[in-house]
Gaussian input, Z-matrix of N, CA and C with variables (Angstrom, degrees):
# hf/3-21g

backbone

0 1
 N
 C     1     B1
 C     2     B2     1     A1
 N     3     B3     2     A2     1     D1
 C     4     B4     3     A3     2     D2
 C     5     B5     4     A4     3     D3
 N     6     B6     5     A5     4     D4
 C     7     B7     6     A6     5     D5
 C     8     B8     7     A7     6     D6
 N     9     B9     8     A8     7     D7
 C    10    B10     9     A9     8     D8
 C    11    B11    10    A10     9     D9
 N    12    B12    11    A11    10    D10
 C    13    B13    12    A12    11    D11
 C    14    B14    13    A13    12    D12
 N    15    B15    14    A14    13    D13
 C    16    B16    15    A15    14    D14
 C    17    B17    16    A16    15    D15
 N    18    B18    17    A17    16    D16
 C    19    B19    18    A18    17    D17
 C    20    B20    19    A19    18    D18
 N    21    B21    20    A20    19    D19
 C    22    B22    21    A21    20    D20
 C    23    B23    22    A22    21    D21
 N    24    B24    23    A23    22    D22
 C    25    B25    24    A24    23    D23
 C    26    B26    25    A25    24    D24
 N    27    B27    26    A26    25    D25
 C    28    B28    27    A27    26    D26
 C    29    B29    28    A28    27    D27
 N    30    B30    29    A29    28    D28
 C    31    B31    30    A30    29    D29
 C    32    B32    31    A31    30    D30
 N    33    B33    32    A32    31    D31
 C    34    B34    33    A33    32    D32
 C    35    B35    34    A34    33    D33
 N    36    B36    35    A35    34    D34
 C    37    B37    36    A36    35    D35
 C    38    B38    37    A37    36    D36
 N    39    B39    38    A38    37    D37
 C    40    B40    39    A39    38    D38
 C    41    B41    40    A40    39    D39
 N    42    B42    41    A41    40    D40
 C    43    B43    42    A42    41    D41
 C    44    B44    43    A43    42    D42
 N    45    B45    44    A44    43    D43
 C    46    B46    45    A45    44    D44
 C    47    B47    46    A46    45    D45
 N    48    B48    47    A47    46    D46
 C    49    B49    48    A48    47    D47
 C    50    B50    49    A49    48    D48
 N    51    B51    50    A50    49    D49
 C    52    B52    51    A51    50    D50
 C    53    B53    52    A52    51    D51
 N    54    B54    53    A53    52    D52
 C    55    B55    54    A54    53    D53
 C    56    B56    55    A55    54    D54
 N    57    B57    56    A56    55    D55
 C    58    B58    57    A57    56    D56
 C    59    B59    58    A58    57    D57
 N    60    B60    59    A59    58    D58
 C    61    B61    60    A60    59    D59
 C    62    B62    61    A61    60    D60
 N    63    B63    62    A62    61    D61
 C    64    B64    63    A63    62    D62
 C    65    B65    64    A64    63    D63
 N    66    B66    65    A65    64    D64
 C    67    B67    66    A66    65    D65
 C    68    B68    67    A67    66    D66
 N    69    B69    68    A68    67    D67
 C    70    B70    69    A69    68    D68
 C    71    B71    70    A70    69    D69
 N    72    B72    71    A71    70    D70
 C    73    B73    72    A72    71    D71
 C    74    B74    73    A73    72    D72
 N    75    B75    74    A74    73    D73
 C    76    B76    75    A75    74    D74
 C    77    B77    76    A76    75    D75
 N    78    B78    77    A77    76    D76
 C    79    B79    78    A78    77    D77
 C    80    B80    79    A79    78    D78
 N    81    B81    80    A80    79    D79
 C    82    B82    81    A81    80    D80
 C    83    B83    82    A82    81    D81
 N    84    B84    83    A83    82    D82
 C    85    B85    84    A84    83    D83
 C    86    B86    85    A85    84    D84
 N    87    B87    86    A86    85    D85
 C    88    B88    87    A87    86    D86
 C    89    B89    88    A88    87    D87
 N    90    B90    89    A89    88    D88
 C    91    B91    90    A90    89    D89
 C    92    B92    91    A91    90    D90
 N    93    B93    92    A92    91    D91
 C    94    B94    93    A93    92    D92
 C    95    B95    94    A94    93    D93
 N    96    B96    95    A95    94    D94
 C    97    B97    96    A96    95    D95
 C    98    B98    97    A97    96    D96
 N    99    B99    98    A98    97    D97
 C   100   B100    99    A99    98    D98
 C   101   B101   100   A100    99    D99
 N   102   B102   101   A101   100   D100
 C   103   B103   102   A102   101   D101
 C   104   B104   103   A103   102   D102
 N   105   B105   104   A104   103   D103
 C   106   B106   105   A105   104   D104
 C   107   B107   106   A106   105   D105
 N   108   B108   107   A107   106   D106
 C   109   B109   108   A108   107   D107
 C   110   B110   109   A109   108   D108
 N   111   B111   110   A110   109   D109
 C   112   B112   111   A111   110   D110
 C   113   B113   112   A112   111   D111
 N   114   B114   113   A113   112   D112
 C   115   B115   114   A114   113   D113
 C   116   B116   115   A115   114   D114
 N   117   B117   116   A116   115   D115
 C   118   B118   117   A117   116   D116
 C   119   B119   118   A118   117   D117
 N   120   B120   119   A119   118   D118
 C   121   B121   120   A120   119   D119
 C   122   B122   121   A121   120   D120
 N   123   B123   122   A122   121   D121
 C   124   B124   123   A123   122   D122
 C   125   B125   124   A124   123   D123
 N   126   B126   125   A125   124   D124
 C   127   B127   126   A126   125   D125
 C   128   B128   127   A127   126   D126
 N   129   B129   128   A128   127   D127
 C   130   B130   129   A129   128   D128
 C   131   B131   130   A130   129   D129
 N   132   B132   131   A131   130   D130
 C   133   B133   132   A132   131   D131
 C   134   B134   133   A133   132   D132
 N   135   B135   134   A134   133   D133
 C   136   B136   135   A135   134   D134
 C   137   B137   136   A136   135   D135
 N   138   B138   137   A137   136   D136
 C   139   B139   138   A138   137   D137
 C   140   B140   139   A139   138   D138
 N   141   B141   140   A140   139   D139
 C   142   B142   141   A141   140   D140
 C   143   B143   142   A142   141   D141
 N   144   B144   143   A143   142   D142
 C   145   B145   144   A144   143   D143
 C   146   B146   145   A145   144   D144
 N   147   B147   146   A146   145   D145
 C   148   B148   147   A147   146   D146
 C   149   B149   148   A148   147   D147
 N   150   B150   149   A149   148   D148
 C   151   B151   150   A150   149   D149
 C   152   B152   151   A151   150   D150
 N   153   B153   152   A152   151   D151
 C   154   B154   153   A153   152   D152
 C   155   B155   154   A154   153   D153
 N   156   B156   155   A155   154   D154
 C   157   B157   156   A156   155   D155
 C   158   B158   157   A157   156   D156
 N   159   B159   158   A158   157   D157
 C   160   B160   159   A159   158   D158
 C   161   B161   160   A160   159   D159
 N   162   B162   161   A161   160   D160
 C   163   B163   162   A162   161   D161
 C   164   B164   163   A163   162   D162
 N   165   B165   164   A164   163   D163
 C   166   B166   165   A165   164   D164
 C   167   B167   166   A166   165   D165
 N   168   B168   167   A167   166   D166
 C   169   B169   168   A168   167   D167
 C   170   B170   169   A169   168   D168
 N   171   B171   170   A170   169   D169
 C   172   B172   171   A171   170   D170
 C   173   B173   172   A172   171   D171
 N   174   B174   173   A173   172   D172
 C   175   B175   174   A174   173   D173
 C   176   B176   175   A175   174   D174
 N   177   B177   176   A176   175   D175
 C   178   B178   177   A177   176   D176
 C   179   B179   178   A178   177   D177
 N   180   B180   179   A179   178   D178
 C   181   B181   180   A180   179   D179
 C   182   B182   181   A181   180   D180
 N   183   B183   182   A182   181   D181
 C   184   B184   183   A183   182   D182
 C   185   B185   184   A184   183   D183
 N   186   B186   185   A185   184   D184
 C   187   B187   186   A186   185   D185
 C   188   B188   187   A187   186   D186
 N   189   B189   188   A188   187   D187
 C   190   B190   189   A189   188   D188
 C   191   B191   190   A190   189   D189
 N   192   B192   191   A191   190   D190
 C   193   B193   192   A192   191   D191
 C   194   B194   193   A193   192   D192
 N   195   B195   194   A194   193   D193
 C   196   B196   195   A195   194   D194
 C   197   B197   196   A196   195   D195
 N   198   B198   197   A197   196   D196
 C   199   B199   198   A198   197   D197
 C   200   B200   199   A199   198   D198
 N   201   B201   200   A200   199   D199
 C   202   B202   201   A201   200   D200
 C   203   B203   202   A202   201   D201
 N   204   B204   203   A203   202   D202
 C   205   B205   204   A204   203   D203
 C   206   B206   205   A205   204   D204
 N   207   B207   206   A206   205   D205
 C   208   B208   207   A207   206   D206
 C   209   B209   208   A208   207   D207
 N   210   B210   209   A209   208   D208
 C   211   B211   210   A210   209   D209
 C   212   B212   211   A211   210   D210
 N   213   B213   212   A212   211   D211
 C   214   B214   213   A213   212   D212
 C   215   B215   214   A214   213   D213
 N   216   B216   215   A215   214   D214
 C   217   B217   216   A216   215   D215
 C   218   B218   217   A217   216   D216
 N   219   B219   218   A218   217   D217
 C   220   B220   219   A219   218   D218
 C   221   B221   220   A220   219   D219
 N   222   B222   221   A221   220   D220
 C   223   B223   222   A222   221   D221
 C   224   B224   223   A223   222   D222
 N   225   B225   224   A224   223   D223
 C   226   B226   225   A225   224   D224
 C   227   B227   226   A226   225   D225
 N   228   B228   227   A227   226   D226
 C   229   B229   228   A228   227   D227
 C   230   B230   229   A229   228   D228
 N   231   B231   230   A230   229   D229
 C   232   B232   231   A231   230   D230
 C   233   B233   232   A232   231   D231
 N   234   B234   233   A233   232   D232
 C   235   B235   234   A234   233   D233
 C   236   B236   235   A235   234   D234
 N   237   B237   236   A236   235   D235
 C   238   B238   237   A237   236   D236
 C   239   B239   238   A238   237   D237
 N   240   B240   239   A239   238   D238
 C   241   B241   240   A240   239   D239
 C   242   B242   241   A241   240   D240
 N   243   B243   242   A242   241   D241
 C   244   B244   243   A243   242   D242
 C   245   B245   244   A244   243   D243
 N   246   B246   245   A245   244   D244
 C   247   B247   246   A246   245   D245
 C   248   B248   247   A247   246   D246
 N   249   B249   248   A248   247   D247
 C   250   B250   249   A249   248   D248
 C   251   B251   250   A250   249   D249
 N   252   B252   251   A251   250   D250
 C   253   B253   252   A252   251   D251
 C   254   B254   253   A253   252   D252
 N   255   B255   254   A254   253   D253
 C   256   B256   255   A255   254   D254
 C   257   B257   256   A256   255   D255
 N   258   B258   257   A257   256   D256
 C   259   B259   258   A258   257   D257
 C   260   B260   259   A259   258   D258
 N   261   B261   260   A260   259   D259
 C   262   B262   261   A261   260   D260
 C   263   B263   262   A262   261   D261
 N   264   B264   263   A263   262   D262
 C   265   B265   264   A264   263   D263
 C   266   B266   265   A265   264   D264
 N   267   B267   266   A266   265   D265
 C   268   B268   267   A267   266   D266
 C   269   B269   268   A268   267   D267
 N   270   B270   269   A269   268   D268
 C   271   B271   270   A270   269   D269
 C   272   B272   271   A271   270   D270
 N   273   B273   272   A272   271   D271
 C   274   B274   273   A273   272   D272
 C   275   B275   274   A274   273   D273
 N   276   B276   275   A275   274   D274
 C   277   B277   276   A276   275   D275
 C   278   B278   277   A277   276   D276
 N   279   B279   278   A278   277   D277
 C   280   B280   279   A279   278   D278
 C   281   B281   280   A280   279   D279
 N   282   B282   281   A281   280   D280
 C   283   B283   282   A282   281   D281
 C   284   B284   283   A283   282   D282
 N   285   B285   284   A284   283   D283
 C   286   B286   285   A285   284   D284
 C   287   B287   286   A286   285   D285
 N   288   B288   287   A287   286   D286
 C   289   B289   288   A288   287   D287
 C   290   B290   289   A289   288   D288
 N   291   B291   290   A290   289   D289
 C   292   B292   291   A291   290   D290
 C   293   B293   292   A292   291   D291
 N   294   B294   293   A293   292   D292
 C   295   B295   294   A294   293   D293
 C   296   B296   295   A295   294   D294
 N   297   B297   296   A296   295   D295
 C   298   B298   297   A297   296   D296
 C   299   B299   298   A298   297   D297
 N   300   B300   299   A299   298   D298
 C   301   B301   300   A300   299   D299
 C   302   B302   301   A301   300   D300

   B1=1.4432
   B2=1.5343
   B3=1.3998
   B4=1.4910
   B5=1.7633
   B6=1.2853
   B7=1.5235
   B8=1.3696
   B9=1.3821
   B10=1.7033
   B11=1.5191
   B12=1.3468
   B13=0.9337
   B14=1.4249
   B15=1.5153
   B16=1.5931
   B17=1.2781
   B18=1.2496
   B19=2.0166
   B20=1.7367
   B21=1.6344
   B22=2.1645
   B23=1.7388
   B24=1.4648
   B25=0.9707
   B26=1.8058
   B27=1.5651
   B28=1.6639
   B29=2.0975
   B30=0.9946
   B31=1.5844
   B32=1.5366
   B33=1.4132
   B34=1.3643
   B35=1.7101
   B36=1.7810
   B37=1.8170
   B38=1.6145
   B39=0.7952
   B40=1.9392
   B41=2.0463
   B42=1.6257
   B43=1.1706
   B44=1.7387
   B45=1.0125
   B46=1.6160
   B47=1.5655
   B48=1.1813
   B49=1.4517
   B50=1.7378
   B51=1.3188
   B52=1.4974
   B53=1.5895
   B54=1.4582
   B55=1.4876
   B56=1.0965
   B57=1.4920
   B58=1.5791
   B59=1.6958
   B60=1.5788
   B61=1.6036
   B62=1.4918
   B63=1.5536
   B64=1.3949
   B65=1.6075
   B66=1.0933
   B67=1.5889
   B68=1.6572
   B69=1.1349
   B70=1.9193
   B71=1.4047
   B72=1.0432
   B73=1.6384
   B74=1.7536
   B75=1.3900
   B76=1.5745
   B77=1.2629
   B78=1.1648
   B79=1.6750
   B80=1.4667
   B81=1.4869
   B82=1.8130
   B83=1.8476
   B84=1.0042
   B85=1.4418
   B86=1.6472
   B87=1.1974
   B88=1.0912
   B89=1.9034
   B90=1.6361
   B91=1.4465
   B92=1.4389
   B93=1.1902
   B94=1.1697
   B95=2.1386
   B96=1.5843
   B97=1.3885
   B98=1.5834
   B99=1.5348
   B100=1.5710
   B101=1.5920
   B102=1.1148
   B103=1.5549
   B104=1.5722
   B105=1.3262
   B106=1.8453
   B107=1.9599
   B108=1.1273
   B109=1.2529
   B110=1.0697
   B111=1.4677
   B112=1.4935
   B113=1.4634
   B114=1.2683
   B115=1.6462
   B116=1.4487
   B117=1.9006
   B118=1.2656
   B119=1.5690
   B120=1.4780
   B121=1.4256
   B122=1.2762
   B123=1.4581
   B124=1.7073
   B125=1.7665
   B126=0.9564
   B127=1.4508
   B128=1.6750
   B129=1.0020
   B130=1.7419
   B131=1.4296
   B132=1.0307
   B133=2.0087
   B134=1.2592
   B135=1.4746
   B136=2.0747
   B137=1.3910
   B138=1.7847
   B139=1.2107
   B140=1.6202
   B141=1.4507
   B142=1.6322
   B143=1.3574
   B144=1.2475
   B145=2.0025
   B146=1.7759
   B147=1.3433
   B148=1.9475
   B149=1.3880
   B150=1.4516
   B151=1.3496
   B152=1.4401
   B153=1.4991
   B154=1.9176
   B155=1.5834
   B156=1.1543
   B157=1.1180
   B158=1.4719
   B159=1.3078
   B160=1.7124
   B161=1.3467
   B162=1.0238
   B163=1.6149
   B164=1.7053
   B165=1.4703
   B166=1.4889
   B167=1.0391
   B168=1.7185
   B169=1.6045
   B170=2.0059
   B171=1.6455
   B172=1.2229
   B173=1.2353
   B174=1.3922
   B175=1.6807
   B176=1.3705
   B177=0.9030
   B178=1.4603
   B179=1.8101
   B180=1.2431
   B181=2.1497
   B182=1.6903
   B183=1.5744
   B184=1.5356
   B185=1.5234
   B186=1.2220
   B187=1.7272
   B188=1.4568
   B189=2.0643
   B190=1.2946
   B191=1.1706
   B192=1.5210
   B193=1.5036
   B194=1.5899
   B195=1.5921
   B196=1.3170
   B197=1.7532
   B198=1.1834
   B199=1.6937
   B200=0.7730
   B201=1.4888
   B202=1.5052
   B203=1.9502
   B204=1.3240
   B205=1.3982
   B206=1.4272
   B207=1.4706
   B208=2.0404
   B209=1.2050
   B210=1.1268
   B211=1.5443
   B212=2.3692
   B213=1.4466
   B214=1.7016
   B215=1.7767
   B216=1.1810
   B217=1.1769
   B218=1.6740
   B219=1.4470
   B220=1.4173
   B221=1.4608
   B222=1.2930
   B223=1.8219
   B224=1.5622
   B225=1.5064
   B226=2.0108
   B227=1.4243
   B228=1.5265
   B229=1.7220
   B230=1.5103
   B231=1.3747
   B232=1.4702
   B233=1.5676
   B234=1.0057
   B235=1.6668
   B236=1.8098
   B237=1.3194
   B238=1.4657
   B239=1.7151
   B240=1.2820
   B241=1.5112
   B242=1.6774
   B243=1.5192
   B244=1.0887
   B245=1.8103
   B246=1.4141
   B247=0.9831
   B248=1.4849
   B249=1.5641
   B250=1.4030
   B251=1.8862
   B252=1.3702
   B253=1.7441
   B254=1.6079
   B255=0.9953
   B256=0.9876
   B257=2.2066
   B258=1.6187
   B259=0.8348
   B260=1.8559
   B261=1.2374
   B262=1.3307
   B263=1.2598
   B264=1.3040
   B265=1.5990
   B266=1.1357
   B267=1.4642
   B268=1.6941
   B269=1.9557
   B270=1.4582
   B271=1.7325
   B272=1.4261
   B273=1.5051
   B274=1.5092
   B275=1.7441
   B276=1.2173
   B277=1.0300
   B278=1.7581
   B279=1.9208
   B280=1.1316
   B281=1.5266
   B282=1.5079
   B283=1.5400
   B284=1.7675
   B285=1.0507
   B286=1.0433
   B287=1.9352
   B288=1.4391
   B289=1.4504
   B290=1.9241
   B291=1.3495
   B292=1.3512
   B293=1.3805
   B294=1.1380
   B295=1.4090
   B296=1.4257
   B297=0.9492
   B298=1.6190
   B299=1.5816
   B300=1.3496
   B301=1.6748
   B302=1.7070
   A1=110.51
   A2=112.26
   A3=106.10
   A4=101.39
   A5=110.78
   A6=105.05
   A7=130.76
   A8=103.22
   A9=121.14
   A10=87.90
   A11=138.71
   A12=112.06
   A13=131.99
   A14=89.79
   A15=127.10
   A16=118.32
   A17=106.85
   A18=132.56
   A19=85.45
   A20=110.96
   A21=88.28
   A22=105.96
   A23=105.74
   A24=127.89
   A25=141.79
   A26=80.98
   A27=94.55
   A28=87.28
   A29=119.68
   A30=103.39
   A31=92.27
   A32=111.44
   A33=128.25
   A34=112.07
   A35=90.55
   A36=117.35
   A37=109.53
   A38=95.86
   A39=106.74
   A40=99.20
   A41=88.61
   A42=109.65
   A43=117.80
   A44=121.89
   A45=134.98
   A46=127.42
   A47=120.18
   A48=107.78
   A49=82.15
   A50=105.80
   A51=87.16
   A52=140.75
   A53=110.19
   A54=114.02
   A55=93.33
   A56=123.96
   A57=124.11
   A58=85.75
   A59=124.70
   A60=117.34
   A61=118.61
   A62=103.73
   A63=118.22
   A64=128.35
   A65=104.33
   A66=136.42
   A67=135.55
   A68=111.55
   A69=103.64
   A70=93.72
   A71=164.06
   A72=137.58
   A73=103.50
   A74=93.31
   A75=92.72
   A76=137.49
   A77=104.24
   A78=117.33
   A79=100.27
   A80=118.57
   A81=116.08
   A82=78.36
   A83=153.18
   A84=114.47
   A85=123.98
   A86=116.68
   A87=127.10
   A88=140.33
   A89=99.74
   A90=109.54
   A91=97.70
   A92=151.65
   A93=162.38
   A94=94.09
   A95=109.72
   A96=101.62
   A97=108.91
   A98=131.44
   A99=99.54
   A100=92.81
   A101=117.84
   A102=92.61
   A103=122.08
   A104=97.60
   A105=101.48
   A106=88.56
   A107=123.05
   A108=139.89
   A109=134.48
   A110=129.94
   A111=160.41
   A112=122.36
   A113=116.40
   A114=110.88
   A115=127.16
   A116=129.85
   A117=94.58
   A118=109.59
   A119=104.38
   A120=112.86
   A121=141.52
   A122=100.10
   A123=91.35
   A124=120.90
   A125=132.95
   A126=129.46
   A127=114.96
   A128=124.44
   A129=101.32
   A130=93.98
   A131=137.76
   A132=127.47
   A133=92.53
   A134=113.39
   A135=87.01
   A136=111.26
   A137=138.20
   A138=150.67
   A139=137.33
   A140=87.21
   A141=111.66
   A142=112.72
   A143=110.93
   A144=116.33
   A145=101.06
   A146=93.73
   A147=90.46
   A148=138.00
   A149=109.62
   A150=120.68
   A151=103.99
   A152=103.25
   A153=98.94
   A154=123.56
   A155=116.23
   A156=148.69
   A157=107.07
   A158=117.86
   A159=133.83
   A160=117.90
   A161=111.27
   A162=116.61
   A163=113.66
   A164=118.14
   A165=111.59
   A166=145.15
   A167=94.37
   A168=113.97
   A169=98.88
   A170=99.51
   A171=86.14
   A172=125.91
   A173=113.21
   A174=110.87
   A175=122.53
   A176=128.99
   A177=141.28
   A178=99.04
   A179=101.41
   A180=104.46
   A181=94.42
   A182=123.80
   A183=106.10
   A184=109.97
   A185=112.97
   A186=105.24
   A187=100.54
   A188=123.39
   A189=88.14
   A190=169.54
   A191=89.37
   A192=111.74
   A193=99.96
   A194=151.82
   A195=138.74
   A196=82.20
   A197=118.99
   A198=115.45
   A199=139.67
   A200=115.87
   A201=119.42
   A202=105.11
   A203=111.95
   A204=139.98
   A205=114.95
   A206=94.13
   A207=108.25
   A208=108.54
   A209=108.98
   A210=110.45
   A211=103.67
   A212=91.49
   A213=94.15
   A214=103.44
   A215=131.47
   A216=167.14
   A217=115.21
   A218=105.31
   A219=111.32
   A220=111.44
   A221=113.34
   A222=130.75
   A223=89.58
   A224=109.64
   A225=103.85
   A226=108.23
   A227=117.39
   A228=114.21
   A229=106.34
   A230=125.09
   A231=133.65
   A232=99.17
   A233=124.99
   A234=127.60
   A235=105.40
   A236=102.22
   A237=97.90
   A238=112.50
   A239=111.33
   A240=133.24
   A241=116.86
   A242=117.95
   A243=119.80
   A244=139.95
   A245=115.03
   A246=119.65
   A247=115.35
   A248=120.17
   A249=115.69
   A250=83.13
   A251=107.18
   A252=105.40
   A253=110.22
   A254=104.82
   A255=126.48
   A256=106.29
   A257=105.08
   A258=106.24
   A259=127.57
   A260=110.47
   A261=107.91
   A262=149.68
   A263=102.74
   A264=101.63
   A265=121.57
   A266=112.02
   A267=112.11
   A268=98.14
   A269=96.89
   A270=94.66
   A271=109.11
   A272=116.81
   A273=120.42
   A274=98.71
   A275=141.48
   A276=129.06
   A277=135.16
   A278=98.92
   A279=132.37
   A280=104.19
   A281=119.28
   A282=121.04
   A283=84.55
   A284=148.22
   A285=163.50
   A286=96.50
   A287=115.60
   A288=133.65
   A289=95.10
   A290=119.08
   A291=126.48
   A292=103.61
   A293=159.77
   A294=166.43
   A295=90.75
   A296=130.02
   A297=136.07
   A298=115.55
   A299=104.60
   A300=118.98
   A301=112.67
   D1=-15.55
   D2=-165.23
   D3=-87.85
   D4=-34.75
   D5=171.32
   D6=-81.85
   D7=5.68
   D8=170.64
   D9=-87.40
   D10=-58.76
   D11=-154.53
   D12=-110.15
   D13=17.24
   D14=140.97
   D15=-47.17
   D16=-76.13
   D17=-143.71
   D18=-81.78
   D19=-33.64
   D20=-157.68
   D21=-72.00
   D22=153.07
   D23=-133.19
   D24=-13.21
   D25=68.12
   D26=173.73
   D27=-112.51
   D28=-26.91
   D29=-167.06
   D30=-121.45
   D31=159.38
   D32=-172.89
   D33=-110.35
   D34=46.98
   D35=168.75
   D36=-106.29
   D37=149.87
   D38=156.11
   D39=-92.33
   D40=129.48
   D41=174.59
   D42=-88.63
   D43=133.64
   D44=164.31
   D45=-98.83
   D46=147.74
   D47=-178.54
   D48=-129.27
   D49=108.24
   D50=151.51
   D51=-136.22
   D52=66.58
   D53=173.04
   D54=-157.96
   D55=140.56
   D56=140.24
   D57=140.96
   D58=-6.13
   D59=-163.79
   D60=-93.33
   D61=88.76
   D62=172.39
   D63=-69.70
   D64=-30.43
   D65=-176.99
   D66=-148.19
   D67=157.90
   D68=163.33
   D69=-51.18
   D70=-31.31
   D71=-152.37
   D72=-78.17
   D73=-39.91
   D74=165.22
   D75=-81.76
   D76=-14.34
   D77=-172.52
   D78=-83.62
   D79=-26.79
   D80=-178.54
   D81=-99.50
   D82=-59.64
   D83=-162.84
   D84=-57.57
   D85=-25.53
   D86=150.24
   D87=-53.85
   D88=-31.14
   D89=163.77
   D90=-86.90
   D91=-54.37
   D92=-152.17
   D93=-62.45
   D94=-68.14
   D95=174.59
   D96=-65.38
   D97=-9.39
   D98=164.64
   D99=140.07
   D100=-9.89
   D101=-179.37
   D102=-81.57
   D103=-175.63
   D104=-165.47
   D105=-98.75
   D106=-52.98
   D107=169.60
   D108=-125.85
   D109=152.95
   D110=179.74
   D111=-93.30
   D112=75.23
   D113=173.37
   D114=-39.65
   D115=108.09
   D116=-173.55
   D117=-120.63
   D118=28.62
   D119=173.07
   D120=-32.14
   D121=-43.31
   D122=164.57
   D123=-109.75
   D124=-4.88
   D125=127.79
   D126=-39.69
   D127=-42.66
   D128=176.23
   D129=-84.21
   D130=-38.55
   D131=-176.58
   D132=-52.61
   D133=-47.88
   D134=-163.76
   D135=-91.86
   D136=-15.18
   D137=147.32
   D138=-46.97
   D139=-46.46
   D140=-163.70
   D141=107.12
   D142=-178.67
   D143=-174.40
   D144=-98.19
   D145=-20.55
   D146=153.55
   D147=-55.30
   D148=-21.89
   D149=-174.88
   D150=-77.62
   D151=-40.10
   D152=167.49
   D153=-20.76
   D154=-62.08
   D155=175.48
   D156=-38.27
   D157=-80.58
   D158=145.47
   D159=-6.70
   D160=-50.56
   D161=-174.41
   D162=-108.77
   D163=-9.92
   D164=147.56
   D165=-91.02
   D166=-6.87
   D167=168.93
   D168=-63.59
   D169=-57.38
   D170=-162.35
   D171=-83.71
   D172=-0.71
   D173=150.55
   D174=-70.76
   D175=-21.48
   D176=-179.21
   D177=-71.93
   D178=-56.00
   D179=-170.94
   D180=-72.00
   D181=-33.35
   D182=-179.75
   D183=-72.56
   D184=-18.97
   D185=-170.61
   D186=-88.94
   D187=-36.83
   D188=146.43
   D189=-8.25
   D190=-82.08
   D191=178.49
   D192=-76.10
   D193=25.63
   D194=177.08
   D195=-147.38
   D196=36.90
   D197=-176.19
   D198=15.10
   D199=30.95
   D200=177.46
   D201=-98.37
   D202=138.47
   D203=-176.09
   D204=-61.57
   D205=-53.40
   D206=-169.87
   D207=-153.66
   D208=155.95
   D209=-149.63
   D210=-71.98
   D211=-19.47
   D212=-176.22
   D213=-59.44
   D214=-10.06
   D215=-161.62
   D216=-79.71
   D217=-46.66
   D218=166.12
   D219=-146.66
   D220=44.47
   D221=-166.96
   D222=-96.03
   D223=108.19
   D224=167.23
   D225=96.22
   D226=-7.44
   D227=-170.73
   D228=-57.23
   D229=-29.06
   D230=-172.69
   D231=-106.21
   D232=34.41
   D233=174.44
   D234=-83.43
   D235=162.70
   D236=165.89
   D237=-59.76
   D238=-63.11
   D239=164.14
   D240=-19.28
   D241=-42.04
   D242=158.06
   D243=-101.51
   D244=8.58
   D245=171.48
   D246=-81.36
   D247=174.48
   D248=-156.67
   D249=-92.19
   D250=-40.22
   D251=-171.08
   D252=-115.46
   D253=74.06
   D254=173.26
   D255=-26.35
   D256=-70.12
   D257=158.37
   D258=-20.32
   D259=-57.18
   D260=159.76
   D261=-56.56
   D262=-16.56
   D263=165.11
   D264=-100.08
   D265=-2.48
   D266=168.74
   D267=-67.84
   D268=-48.78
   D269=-174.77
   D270=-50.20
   D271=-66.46
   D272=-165.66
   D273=-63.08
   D274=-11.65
   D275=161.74
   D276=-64.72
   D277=-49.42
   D278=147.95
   D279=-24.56
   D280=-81.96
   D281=-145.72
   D282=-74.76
   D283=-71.35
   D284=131.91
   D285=35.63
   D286=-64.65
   D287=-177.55
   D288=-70.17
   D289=-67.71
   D290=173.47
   D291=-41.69
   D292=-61.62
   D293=-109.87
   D294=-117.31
   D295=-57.96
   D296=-172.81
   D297=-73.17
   D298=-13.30
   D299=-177.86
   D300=-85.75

């Protein structure tokens, strides 16, 4: 997540996230730092291709309930690029990388 929300719109790529997607909770923290898409390949292997479903319902009721329409809408809002201190998310990223080490 930290180089998604690095890279969105500094390069003229479509971004991917693909590991860690258990649910919509990840699939919008992942649109939110900047990507274009959400790999959910192995969540449907261990779910089924029903679970798809599951997890667009509930991106669909969170973007509701946070009123956004389409996903270009809140794509990158948690990017470096869009925070007010930029400076700060290199830190909280930093301690974040340190903490986990």
């Amino acid at each position: 997540m930290l180089w998604l929300g690095l890279l969105y719109g500094r390069l003229p790529v479509s971004l991917a996230a693909t590991t860690g997607v258990k649910s919509e909770k990840e699939v919008i923290k992942y649109l939110l730092a900047g990507a274009d898409v959400a790999m959910v390949a192995s969540v449907l292997y261990t779910y089924g291709i029903d679970y798809f479903s599951i997890i667009n319902m509930g991106l669909r009721k969170w973007m509701r309930t946070k009123g956004f329409e389409k996903l270009d809408d809140f794509k990158g809002l948690m990017s470096q690029l869009n925070i007010p201190d930029p400076t700060a998310y290199d830190r909280a990223n930093y301690i974040s990388i340190v903490g986990n080490g």
